[in-house]
One Martini backbone bead per residue (centre of mass of N, CA, C, O) as a GRO file, in nm:
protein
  331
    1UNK     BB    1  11.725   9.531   9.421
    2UNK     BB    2  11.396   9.492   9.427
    3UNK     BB    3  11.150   9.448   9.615
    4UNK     BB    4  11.068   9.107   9.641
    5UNK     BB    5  10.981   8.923   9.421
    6UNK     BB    6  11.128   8.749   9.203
    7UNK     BB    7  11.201   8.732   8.892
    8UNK     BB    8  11.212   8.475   8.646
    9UNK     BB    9  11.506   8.602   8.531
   10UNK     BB   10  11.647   8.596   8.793
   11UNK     BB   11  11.586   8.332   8.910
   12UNK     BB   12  11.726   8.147   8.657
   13UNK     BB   13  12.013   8.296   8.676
   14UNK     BB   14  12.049   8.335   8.998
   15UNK     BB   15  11.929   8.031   9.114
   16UNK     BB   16  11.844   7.787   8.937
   17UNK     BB   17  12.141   7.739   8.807
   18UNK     BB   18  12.293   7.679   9.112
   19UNK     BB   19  12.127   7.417   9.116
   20UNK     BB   20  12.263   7.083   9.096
   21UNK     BB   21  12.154   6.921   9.298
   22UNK     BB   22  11.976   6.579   9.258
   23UNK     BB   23  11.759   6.357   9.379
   24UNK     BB   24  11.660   6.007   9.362
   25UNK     BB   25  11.452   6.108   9.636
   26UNK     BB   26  11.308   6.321   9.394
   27UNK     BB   27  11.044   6.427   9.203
   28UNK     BB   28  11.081   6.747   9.274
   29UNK     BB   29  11.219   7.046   9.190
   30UNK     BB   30  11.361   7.365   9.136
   31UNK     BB   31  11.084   7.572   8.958
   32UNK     BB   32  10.871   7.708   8.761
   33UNK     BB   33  10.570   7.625   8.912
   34UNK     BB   34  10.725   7.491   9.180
   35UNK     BB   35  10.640   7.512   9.538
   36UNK     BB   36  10.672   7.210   9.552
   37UNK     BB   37  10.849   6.904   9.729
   38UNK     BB   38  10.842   6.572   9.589
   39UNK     BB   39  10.909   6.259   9.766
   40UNK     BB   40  10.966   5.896   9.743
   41UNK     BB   41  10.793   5.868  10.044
   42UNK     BB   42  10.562   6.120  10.063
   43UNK     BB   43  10.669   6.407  10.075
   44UNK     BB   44  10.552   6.753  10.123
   45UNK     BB   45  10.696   7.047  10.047
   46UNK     BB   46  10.662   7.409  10.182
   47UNK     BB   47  10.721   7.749  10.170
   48UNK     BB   48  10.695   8.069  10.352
   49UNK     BB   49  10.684   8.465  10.399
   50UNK     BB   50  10.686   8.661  10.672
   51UNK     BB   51  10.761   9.041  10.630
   52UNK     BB   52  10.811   9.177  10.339
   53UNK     BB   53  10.584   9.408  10.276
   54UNK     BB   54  10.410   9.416  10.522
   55UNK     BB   55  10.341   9.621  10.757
   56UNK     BB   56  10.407   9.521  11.096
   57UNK     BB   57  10.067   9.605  11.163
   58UNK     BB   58  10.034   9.317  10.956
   59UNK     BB   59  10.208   9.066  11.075
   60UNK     BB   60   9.991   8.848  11.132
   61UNK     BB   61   9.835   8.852  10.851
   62UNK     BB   62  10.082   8.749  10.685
   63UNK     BB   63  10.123   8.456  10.844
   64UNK     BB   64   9.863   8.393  10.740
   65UNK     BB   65   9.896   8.373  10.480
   66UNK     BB   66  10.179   8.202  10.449
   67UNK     BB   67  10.066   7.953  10.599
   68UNK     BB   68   9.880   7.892  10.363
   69UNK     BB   69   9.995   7.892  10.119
   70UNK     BB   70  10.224   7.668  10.207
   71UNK     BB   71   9.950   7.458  10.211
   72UNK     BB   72   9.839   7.512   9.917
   73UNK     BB   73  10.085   7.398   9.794
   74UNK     BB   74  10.101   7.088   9.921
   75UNK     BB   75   9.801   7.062   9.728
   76UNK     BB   76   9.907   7.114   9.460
   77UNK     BB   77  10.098   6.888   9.507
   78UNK     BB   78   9.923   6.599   9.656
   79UNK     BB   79   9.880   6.731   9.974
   80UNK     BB   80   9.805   6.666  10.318
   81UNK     BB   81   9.897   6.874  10.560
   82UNK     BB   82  10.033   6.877  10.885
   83UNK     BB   83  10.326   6.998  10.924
   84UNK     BB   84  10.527   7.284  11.103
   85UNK     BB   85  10.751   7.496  11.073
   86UNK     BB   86  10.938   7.784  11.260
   87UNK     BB   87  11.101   8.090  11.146
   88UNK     BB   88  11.275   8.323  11.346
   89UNK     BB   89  11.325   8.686  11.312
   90UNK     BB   90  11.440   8.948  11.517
   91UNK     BB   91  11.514   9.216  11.634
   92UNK     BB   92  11.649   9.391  11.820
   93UNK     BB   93  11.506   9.578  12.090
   94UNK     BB   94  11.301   9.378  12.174
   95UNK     BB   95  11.059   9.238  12.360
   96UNK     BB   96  10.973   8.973  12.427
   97UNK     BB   97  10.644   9.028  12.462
   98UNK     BB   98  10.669   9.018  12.121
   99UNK     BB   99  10.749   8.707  12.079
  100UNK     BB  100  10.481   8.607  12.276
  101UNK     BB  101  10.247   8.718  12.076
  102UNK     BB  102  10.332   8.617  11.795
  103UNK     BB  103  10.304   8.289  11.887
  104UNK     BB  104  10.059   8.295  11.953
  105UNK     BB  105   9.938   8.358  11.688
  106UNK     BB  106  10.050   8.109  11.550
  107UNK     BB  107   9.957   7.882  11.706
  108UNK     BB  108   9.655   7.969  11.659
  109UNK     BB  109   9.621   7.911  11.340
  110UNK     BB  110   9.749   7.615  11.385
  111UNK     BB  111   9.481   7.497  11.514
  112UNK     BB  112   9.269   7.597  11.325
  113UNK     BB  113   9.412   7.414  11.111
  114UNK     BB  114   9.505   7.151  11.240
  115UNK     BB  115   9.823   7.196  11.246
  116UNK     BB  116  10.143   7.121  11.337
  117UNK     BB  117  10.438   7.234  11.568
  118UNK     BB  118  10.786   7.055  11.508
  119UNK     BB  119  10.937   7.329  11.493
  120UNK     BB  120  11.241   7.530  11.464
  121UNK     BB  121  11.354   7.895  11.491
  122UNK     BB  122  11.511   8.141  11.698
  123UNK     BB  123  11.651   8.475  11.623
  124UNK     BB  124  11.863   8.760  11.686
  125UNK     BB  125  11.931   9.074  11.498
  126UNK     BB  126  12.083   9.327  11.285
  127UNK     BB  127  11.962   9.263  11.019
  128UNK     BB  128  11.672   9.318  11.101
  129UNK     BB  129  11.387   9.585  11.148
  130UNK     BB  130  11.167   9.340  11.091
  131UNK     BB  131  11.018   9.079  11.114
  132UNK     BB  132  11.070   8.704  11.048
  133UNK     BB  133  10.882   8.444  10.875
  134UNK     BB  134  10.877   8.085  10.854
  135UNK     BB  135  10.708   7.836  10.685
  136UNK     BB  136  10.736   7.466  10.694
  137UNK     BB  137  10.530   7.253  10.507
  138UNK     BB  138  10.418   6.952  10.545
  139UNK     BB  139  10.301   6.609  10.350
  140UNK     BB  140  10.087   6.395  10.220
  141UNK     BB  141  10.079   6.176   9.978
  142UNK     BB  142   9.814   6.038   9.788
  143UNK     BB  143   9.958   5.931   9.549
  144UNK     BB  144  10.129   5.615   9.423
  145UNK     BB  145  10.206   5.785   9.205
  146UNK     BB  146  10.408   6.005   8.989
  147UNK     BB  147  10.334   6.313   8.778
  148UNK     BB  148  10.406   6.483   8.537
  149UNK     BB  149  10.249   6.777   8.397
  150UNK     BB  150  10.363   6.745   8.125
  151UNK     BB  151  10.228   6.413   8.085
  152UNK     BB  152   9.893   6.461   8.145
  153UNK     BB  153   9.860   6.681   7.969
  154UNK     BB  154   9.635   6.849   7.728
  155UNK     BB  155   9.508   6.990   7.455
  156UNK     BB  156   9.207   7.140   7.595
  157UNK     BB  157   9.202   7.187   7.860
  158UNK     BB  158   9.076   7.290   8.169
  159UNK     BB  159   9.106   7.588   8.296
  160UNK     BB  160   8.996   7.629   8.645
  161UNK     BB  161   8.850   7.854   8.890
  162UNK     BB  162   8.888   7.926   9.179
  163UNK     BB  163   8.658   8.156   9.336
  164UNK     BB  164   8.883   8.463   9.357
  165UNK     BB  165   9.060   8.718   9.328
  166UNK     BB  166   9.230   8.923   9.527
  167UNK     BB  167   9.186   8.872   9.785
  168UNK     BB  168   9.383   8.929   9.975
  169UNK     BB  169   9.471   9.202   9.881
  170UNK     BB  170   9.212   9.308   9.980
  171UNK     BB  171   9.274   9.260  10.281
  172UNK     BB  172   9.580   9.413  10.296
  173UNK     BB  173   9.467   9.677  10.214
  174UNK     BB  174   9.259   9.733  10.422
  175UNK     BB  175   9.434   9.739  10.624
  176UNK     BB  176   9.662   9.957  10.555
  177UNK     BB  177   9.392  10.168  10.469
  178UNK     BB  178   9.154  10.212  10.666
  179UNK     BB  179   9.118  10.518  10.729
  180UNK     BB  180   9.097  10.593  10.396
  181UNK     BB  181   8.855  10.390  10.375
  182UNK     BB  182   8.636  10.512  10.526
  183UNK     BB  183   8.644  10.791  10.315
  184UNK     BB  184   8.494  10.594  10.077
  185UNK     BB  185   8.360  10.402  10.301
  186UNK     BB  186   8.168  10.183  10.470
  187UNK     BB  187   8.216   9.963  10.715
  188UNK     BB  188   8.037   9.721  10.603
  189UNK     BB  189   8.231   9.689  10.369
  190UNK     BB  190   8.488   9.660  10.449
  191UNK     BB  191   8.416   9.388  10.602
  192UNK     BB  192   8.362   9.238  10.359
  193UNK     BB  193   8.667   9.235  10.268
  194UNK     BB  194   8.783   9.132  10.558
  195UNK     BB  195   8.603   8.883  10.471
  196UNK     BB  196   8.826   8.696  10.321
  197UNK     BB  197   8.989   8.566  10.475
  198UNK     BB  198   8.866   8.307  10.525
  199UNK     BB  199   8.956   8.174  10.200
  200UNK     BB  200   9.239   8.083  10.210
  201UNK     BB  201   9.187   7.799  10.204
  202UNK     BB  202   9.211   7.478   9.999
  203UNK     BB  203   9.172   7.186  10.088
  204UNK     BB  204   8.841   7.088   9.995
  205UNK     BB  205   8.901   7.195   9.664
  206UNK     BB  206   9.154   6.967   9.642
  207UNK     BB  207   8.994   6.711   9.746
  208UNK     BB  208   8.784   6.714   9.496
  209UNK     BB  209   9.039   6.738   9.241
  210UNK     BB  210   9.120   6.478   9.347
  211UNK     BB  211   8.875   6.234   9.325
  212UNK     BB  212   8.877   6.309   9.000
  213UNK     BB  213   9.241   6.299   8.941
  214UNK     BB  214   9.372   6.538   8.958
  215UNK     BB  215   9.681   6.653   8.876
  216UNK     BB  216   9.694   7.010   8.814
  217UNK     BB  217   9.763   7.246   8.996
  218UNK     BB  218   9.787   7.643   9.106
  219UNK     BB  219   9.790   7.838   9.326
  220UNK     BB  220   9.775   8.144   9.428
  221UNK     BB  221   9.938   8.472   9.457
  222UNK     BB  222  10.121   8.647   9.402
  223UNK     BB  223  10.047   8.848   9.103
  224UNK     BB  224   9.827   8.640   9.072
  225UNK     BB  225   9.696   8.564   8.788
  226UNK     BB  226   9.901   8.615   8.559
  227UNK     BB  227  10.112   8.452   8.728
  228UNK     BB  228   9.988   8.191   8.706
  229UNK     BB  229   9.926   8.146   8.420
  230UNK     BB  230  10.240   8.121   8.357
  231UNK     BB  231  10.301   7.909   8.571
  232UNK     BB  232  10.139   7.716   8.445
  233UNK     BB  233  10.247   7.697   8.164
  234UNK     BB  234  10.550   7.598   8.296
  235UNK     BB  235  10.420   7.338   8.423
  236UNK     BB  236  10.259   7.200   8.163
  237UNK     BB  237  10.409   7.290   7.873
  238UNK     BB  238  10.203   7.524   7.764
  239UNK     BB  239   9.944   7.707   7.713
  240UNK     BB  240   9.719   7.982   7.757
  241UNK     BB  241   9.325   8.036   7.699
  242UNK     BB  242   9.185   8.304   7.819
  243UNK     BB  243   8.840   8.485   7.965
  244UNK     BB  244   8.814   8.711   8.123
  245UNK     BB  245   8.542   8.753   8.184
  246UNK     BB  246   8.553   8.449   8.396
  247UNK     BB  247   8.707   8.627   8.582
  248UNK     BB  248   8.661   8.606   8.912
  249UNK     BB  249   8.551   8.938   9.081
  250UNK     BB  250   8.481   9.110   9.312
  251UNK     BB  251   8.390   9.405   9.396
  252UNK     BB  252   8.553   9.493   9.669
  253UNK     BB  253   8.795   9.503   9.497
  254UNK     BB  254   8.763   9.706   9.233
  255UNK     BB  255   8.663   9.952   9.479
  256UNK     BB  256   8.994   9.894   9.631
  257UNK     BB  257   9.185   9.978   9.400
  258UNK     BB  258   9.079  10.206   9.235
  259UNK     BB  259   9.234  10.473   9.384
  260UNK     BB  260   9.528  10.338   9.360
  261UNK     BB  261   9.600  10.176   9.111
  262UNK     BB  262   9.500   9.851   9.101
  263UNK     BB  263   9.573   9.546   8.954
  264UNK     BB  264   9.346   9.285   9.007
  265UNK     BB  265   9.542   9.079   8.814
  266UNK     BB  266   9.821   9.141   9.003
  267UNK     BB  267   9.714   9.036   9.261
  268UNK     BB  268   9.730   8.840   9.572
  269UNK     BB  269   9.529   8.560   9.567
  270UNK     BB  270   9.494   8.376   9.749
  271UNK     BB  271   9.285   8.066   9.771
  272UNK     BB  272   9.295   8.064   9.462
  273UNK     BB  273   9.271   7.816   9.194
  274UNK     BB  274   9.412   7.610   8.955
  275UNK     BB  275   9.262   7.366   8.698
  276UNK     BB  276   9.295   7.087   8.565
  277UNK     BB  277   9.090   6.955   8.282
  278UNK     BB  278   8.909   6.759   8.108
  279UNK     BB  279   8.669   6.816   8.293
  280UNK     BB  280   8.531   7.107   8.396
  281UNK     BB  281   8.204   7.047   8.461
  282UNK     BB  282   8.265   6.859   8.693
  283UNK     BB  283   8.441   7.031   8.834
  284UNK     BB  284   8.239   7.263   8.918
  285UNK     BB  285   7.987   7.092   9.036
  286UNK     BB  286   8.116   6.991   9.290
  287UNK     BB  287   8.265   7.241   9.399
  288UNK     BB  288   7.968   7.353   9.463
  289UNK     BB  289   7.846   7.160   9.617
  290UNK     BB  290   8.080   7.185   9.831
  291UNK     BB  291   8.114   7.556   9.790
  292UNK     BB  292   8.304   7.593   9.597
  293UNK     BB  293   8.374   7.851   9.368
  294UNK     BB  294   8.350   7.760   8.991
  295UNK     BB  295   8.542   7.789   8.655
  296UNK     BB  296   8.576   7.839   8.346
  297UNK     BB  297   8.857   8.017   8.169
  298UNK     BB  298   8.979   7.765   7.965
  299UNK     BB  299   9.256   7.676   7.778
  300UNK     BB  300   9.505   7.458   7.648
  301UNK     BB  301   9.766   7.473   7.456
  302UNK     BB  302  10.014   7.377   7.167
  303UNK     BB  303  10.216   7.634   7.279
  304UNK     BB  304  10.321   7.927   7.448
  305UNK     BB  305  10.087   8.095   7.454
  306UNK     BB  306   9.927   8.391   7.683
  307UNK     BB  307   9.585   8.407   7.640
  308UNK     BB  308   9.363   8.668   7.640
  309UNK     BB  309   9.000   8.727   7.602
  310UNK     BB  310   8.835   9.017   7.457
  311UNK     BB  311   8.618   8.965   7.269
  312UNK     BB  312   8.815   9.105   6.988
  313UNK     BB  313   9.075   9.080   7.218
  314UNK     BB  314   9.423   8.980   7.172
  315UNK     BB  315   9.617   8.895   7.438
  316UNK     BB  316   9.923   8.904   7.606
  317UNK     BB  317  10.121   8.804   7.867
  318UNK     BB  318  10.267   8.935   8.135
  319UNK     BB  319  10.486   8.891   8.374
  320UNK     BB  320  10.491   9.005   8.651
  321UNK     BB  321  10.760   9.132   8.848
  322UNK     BB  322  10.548   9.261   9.055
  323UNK     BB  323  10.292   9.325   9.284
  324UNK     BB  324  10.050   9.575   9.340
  325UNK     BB  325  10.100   9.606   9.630
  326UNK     BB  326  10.416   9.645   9.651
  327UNK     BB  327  10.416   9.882   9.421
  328UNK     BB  328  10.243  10.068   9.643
  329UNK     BB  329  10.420  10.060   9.920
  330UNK     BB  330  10.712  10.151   9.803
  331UNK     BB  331  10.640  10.448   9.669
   0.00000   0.00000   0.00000
């Protein structure tokens, strides 16, 4: 099998058709579309891997990516991160001082988010050749009862977009090439895509989407939009028709993208959400009061088509099988 992400019909037929058993205490089991599984006591957990893509001298970023990931999942299905596990596994002959500037770093992460770490494994190995962590974060579940989301979702829902796509693999690709990239932008230039780290979090605007009802989230991650926009049509059970003008993204993905020929709408997006809603325009004015950019960029359909709209031609979407920078970086 090639690195990274399993496409979905590896992922149906060789992982998710083996897992049988179902819990009577659980309201959403593993399946395409849930990242997040909310359990009847309220307990929200989702878990997220960090050292699988980026070389080593970015696995701190990606740490710091898959920390948010976590807590994003957790916040898709109506959860608000509390706790977190950390499982380390480091190869053979490293020495310690890098397992605890790693620990460090991890910790320093930790604090920012506010997040408590209550636990987790690290243990030695010669099975990996560079670190590998895992992050397992929990959340107390917000809402009285659970709905399922094709039975809350309705045809003509607005599906809106906050922030931008592409932010995350925009700040790992400048990491990852910034001295090639030094000799195409200015330094102040690479500096605005480096700070798009900051825009990871996404709780201030899930705690929006909830006070106003929303049921149905999204976060973006690994494959973009595109796959995002999939796997939102697998789990509200719907199509979703969307117009490419409509989904922001900012110049500086598009101007670091494009010497390698990378496609930002297959890029990992962390950071940025979908949303359903009734009231679409209720939920983007909110959103932008509250600080953070968002748009309508569609609407969920009664069939199962996945379609772009660009001016007069309607395209349908097909899910990345891998991240647009992962067949970058293993090229």
């Amino acid at each position: 099998m090639k690195a990274g992400k399993l496409s979905e019909s590896v992922l149906k037929r060789s992982v998710l058709k083996t897992i049988k058993y179902k819990s009577d205490d659980m309201y959403t089991f593993a399946n395409v579309g849930n990242d997040a599984a909310v359990s009847k006591d309220g307990t929200v957990m989702a878990s997220c891997v960090a050292g699988l893509m980026l070389s080593e001298d970015n696995l701190y970023f990606d740490c710091k990516r898959a920390i948010y990931a976590a807590m994003a999942n957790v916040c898709a299905e109506g959860g608000v991160p509390a706790t977190m596990n950390v499982d380390v596994i480091i190869p053979e002959k490293r020495l310690e001082s890098e397992l605890k500037e790693l620990t460090r770093y991890i910790a320093k992460i930790a604090l920012e988010a506010n997040i408590h770490i209550t636990g987790g494994n690290t243990e030695v190995t010669r099975a990996v050749k560079s670190p590998v962590v895992t992050f397992t974060v929990l959340g107390h579940y917000i809402y009285d009862t659970y709905i399922d989301a094709s039975e809350w979702v309705k045809e003509d829902y607005d599906i809106v977009l906050t922030k931008q796509i592409g932010m995350s693999g925009t700040v790992a690709l400048a990491k990852e090439k910034y001295n090639e990239l030094k000799e195409k932008f200015q330094v102040s230039y690479l500096k605005k895509a480096l700070d798009m780290e900051k825009y990871l979090d996404v709780r201030s605007e899930a705690a929006v989407a909830g006070s106003l009802g929303v049921r149905v989230m999204h976060d973006l991650s690994r494959g973009g939009i595109y796959l995002g926009l999939w796997q939102l049509a697998a789990k509200t059970q719907k199509g979703v028709e969307v117009m490419m003008d409509d989904i922001d993204i900012r110049q500086e993905t598009i101007e670091i993208c494009e010497p390698y020929g990378i496609n930002p709408y297959k890029l990992m997006s962390n950071g940025a959400m979908l949303m359903v809603t009734e009231d679409g325009e209720t939920l983007v004015r909110e959103l932008r009061h509250q600080g953070t950019d968002a748009r309508i960029i569609g609407r969920l359909t009664n069939d199962n088509d996945k379609v772009i709209l660009k001016n007069e031609d309607r395209r349908y979407i097909e899910p990345p099988k891998r991240d647009e920078l992962e067949i970058f970086l293993t090229k």
